[in-house]
C-alpha positions in Angstrom: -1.7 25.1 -76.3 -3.2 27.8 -74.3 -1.0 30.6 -72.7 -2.3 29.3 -69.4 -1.8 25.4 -69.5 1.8 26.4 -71.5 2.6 28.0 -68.3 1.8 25.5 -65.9 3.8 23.0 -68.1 6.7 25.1 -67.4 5.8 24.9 -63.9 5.1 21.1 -64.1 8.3 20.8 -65.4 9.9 22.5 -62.8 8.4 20.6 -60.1 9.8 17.2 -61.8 13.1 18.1 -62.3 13.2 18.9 -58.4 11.3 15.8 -57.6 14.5 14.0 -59.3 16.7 15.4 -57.5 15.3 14.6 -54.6 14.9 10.5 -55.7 18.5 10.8 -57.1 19.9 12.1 -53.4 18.4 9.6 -51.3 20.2 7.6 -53.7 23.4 8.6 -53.1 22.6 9.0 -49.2 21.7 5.5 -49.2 24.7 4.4 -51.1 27.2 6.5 -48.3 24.5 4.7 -45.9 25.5 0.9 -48.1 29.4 1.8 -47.5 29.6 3.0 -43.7 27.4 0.0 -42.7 28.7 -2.9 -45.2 25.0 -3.3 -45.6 24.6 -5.9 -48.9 20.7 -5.4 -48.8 20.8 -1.6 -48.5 23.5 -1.7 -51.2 20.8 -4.0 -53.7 18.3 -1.5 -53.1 19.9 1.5 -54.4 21.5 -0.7 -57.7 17.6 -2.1 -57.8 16.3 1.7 -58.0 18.6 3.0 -61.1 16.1 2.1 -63.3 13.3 4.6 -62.1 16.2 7.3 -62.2 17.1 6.1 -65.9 12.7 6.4 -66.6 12.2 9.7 -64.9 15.7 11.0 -66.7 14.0 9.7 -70.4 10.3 11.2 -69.2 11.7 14.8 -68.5 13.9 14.6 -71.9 10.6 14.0 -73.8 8.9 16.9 -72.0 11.6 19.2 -73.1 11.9 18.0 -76.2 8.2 18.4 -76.3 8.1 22.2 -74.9 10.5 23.2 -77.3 9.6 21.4 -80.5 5.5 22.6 -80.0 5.9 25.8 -77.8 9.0 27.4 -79.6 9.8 29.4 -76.3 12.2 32.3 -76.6 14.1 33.9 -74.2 13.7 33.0 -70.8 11.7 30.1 -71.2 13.9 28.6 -73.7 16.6 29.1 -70.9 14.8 27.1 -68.8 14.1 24.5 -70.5 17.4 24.0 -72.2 19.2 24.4 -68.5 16.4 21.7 -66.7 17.0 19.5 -69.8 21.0 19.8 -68.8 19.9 19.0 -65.1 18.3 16.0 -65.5 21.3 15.0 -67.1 23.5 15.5 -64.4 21.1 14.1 -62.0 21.1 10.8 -63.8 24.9 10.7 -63.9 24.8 11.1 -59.9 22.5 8.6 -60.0 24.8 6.0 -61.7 27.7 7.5 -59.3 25.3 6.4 -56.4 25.1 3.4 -57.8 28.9 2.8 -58.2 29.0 3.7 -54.7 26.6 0.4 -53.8 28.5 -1.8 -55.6 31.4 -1.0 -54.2 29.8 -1.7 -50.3 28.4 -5.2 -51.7 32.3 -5.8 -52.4 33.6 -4.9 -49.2 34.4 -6.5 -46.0 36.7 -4.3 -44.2 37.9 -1.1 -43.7 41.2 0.2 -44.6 42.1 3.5 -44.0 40.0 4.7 -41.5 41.8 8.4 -41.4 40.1 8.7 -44.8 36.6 10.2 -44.1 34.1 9.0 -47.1 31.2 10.0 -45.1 32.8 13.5 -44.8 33.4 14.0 -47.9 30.1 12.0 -48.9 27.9 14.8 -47.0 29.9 17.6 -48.7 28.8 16.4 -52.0 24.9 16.3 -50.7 24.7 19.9 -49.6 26.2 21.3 -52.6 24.3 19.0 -54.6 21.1 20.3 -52.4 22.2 24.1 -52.8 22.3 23.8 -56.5 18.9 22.4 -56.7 17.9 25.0 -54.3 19.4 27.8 -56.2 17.4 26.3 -59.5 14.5 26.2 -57.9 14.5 29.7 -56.1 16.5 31.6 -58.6 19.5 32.2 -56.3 22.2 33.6 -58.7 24.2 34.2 -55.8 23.8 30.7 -54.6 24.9 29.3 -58.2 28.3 31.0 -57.1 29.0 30.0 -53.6 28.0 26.6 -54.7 30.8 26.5 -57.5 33.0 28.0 -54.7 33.0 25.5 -52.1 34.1 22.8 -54.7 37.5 24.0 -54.4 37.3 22.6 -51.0 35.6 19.6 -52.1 38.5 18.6 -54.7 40.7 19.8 -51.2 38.8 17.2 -49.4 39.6 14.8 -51.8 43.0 15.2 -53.1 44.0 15.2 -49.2 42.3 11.6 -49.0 43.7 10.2 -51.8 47.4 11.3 -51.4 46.9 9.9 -47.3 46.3 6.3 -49.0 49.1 7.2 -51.9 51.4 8.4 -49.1 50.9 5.6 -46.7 51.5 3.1 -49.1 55.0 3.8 -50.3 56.5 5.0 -46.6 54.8 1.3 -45.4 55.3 -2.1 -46.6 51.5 -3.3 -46.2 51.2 -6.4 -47.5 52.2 -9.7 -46.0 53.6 -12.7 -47.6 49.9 -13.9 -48.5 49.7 -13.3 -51.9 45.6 -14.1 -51.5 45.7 -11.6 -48.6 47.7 -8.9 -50.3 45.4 -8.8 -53.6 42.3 -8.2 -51.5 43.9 -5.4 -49.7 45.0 -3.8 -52.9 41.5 -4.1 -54.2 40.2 -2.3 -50.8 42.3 0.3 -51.5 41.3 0.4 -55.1 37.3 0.9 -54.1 38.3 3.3 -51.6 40.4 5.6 -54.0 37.4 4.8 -56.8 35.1 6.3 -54.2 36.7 9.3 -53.5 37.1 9.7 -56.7 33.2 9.3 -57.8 32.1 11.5 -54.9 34.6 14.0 -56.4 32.8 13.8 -59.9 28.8 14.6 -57.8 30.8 17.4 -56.8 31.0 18.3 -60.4 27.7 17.6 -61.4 26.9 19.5 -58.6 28.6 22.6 -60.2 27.2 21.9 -63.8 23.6 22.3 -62.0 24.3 25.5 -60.2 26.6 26.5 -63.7 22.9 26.0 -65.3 20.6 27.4 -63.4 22.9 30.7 -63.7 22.4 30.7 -66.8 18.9 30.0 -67.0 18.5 32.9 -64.5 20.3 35.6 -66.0 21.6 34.1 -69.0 25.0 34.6 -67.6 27.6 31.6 -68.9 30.5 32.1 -66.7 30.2 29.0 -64.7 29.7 26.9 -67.9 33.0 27.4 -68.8 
């Protein structure tokens, strides 16, 4: 392969690991959409749209794999590619989270603890998972740390909502003498803590993205670890 068309592979590849991202956060914005609203349809549409994620995720492996079996890039290059092969990995994992997150609003009817903010918590998850991409796209070294930063104040975030619902439920006796009633509360409360929990784990991915892209741009590991 010419020098030339090698590079713009690199650059090609570049361009499709962003254009991922991208599909894989309006994913999990729709899914946060799916929960506020109890919307079924919008909740079918994000489960519907895993499979392109799962395609673009096996595509992108095959370029890399390709790159590095026929190119044999050193240094640098071989940096990037190895980090944007680790990316797309993370991206489809957020993907399935965003999924989990649909199924979840195609169960629910209600809401139960309202002091719990998902969609707060939801949002903090898509910026940092938009400053990671951005620092991977730019390379932002800086921004790989202040995105590994703030998810000390994601897990914050979430550990605060989950010991609210804990907390509540062994000072208050919440369940009436319907057993019916009482099983579909305690599966409410199950989703809800499952959620805060998943959006918790895009947080990580989140962190594994900017981790990578550090170490694609200055071949420094001290996120990875």
């Amino acid at each position: 392969m010419p020098r030339q068309e090698y590079q713009e592979s690199l650059s090609n590849l570049r361009d499709d690991v962003l254009y991922m991202s991208e599909v894989v956060a309006e994913r999990l914005r729709l899914g946060l959409d799916a929960l506020e609203q109890k919307d079924r349809e919008l909740a079918e549409e994000v489960v519907g749209g895993d499979d392109e994620v799962n395609q673009m995720y096996l595509d992108l492996e095959s370029d890399c794999v390709d790159l590095i079996a026929l190119q044999q890039p050193v240094a640098s290059d071989l940096r990037f590619i190895a980090a944007s092969f680790k990316i797309i990995t993370d991206l489809e994992r957020i993907g399935d989270l965003a999924v989990n997150l649909a199924q979840y609003a195609m169960d629910a009817d209600r809401d139960v603890f309202p002091e719990v903010d998902v969609q707060q918590i939801g949002v903090e998850t898509l910026n940092m998972l938009e400053s990671a991409m951005a620092a991977y796209a730019n390379d932002d070294s800086e921004a790989c740390y202040a995105v590994a930063e703030r998810d000390d104040d994601l897990d914050a975030m979430c550990e605060a909502a989950s010991s609210t619902v804990v907390r509540d439920l062994i000072e208050h006796d919440p369940f009436g003498e319907d057993d019916a009633d009482a099983e579909s509360y305690l599966q409410d409360i199950s989703r809800l803590l499952l959620t805060v929990r998943d959006l918790e784990r895009v947080g990580d991915h989140a962190v594994n993205i900017a981790a990578r892209a550090l170490y694609m741009i200055e071949d420094d590991a001290e996120l990875l670890y």
